[in-house]
Structures are given as structure tokens and as C-alpha cells.
C-alpha positions in Angstrom: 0.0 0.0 0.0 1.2 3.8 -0.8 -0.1 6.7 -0.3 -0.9 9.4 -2.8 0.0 12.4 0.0 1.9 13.2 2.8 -0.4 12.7 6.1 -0.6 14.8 8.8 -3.5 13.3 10.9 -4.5 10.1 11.4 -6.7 7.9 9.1 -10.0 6.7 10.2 -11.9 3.8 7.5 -13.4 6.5 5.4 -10.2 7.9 4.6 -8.8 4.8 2.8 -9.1 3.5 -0.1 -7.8 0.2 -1.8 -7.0 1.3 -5.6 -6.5 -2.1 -7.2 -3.0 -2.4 -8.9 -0.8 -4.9 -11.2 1.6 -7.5 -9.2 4.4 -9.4 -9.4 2.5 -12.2 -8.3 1.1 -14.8 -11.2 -1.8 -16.1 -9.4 -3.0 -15.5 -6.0 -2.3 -19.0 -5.5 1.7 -18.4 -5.6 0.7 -16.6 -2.2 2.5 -18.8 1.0 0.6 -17.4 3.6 1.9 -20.2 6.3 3.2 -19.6 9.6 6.7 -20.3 10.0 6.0 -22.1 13.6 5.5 -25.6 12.3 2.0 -25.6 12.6 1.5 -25.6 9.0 -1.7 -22.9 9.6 -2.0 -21.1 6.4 -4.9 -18.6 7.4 -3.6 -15.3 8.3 -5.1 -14.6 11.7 -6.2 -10.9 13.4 -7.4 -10.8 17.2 -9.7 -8.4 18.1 -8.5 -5.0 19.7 -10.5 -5.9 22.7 -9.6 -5.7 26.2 -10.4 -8.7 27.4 -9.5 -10.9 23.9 -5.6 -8.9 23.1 -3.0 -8.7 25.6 0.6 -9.1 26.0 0.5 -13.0 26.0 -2.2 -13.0 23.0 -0.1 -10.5 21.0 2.8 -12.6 21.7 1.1 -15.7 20.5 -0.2 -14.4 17.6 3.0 -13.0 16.1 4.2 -16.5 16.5 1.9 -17.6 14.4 1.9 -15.3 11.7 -0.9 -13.7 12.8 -1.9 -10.0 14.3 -2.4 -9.2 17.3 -4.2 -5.5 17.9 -3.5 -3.9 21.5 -7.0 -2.0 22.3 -7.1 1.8 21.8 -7.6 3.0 25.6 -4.1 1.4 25.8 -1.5 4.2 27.0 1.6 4.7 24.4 3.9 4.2 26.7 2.6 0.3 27.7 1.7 0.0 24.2 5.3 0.4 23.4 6.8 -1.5 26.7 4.3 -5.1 25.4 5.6 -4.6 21.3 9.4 -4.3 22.8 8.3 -7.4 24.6 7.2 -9.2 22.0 9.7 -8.6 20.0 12.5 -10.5 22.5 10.3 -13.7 22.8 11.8 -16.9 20.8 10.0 -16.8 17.6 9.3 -20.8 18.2 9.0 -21.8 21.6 6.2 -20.9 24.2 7.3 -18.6 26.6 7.2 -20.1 29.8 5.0 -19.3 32.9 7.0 -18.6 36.0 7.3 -18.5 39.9 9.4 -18.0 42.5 9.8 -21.7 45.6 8.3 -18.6 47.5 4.6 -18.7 45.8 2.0 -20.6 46.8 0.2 -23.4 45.1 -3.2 -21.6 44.9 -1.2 -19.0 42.8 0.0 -22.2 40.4 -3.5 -23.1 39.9 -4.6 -19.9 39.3 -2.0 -19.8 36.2 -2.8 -22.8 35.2 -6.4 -22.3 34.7 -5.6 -18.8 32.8 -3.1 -20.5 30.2 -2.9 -23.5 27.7 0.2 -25.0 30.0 1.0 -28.4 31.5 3.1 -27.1 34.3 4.7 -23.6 35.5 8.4 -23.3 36.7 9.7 -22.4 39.4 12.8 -20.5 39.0 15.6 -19.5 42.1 16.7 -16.1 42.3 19.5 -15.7 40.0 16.5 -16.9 37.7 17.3 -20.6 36.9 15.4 -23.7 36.8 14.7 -24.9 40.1 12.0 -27.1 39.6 8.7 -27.3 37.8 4.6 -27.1 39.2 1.7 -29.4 37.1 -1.9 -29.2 38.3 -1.5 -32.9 39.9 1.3 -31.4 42.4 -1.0 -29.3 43.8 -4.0 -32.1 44.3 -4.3 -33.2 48.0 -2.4 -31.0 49.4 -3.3 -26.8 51.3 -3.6 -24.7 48.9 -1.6 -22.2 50.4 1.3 -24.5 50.9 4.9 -22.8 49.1 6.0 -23.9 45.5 8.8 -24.7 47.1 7.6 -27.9 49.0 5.7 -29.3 46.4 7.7 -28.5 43.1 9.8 -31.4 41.4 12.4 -31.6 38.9 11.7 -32.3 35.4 12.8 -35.8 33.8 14.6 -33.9 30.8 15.6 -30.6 30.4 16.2 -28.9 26.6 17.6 -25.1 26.4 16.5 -23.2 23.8 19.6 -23.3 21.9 19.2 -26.6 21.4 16.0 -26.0 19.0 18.2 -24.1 16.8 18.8 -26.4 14.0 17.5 -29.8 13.0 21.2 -31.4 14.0 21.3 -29.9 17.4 17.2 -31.2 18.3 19.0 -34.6 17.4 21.6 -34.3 18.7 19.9 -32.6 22.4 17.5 -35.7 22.1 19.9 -38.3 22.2 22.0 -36.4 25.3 18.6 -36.7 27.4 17.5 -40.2 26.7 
């Protein structure tokens, strides 16, 4: 899309208009419009600039697959800016993981659990590490307002990011952890 002038003010709908124009492109079938994630989606997706639909972790989501995600317009600038710089240092592959501190409680798992399509939060010490990870069935049986800390396990295997790279080194981290 150009436009024809300089702007000065912001557009509203009844300012644009599509003029239809010669491509490159052969047929609009030539179009790859698939997500890069491996999920092999090919529809380009848009959430909603709603506040209860877009937020940082469904903007986040979306621009890993492909898609759009529009921040709502009662948004300050500043937060606006803060969730897009955000974004923009997430891994462009790999979820980004829910966290808590051995200090939390397991009612505060749960409660992140319920909010987010995860199998388990982790619990990280304070120089940020892996110390151990929360599921749902940790926190079965036992007071809800017991720590993280006394109820948190360590994970069977344990991949770095780095090791999602390349094809070679998924192998090649597979085969150190079994």
C-alpha cells in the first residue's frame, strides 16, 4: 500500500481507499501465507482490539503464528510500546514459559494454570534458573496455600532453547537426554 499524500493526521476507514494495482504475483495462488511455527496454519489470523480478547501474552502468540495481534485503543503509548518491545525479544518458536518464584503458593499455580494452555509452571531460584517445575497434579491433596517450594519437582529432561536451533542440534539434544 502507498499513499498518494503526505499525512498529517491520522486515518479513520473513510479515509482509505484500496485502488487495485498490477503484481508481481502470477496467481493469487503463488501466495505462501503459512506460519513459520511448524504448525503448517495457512490462514492469516487478526485478534480483536479488545480488552479482554488482546493482551501481551495473545499478542505474543499471535506473532508467533503469523498472525496480528491488535493492542485495544484506551491502551497508554507508553505500555503500548513496553508489550511490542516485549514481544519482540520472545523466541519466535518456543512458548514462553510461565513462571514462579519456591516462594509462591500453590493456589497461585493453579490460578495460572487455569488462565493458560500449560501443562506445568516453573519455578525458578533467584539468579533466575530452573529450580523445579509445578503441574496441576502437584497441587491435588495438598493446602492450597502451601509454598512452590515444598511441592515442586524436577523435570525428567531438560532442553535449552539453543538446542531448537537447528535440526542437527534437536537430534543431537535428544539423544544427550534419553
Amino acid at each position: 500500500m502507498r499513499f498518494l499524500n503526505d499525512l498529517t493526521h491520522e486515518l479513520t476507514y473513510s479515509d482509505v481507499f484500496l485502488v487495485p494495482s498490477r503484481s508481481a504475483t502470477a496467481s493469487r495462488f503463488d501466495v505462501d501465507l503459512s506460519a513459520e511455527d511448524g504448525t503448517g496454519s495457512t490462514t492469516p489470523l487478526v485478534a480483536a482490539n479488545m480488552t479482554a480478547v488482546t493482551g501481551r501474552r495473545m499478542v505474543e502468540t499471535m506473532a508467533r503464528r503469523g498472525g496480528l495481534g491488535v493492542l485495544p485503543q484506551d491502551i497508554p503509548v507508553e505500555v503500548i510500546r513496553q508489550v511490542a518491545h516485549w514481544v519482540k525479544q520472545r523466541h519466535p518458536v518456543m512458548e514462553t514459559p510461565l513462571k514462579v518464584t519456591p516462594s509462591h503458593t500453590v493456589l497461585d499455580v493453579l490460578h495460572l494454570l487455569d488462565k493458560r494452555n500449560h501443562e506445568a509452571v516453573c519455578v525458578v531460584d533467584e539468579d533466575r534458573r530452573l529450580a523445579g517445575v509445578v503441574t496441576q497434579a502437584d497441587g491435588e491433596g495438598v493446602d492450597r496455600f502451601s509454598s512452590v517450594g515444598a511441592v515442586m519437582r524436577m523435570p525428567q529432561v531438560q532442553l535449552a532453547a539453543e538446542d531448537f536451533e537447528e535440526e542437527s542440534s534437536r537430534a543431537e539434544a535428544l539423544q544427550r537426554a534419553f
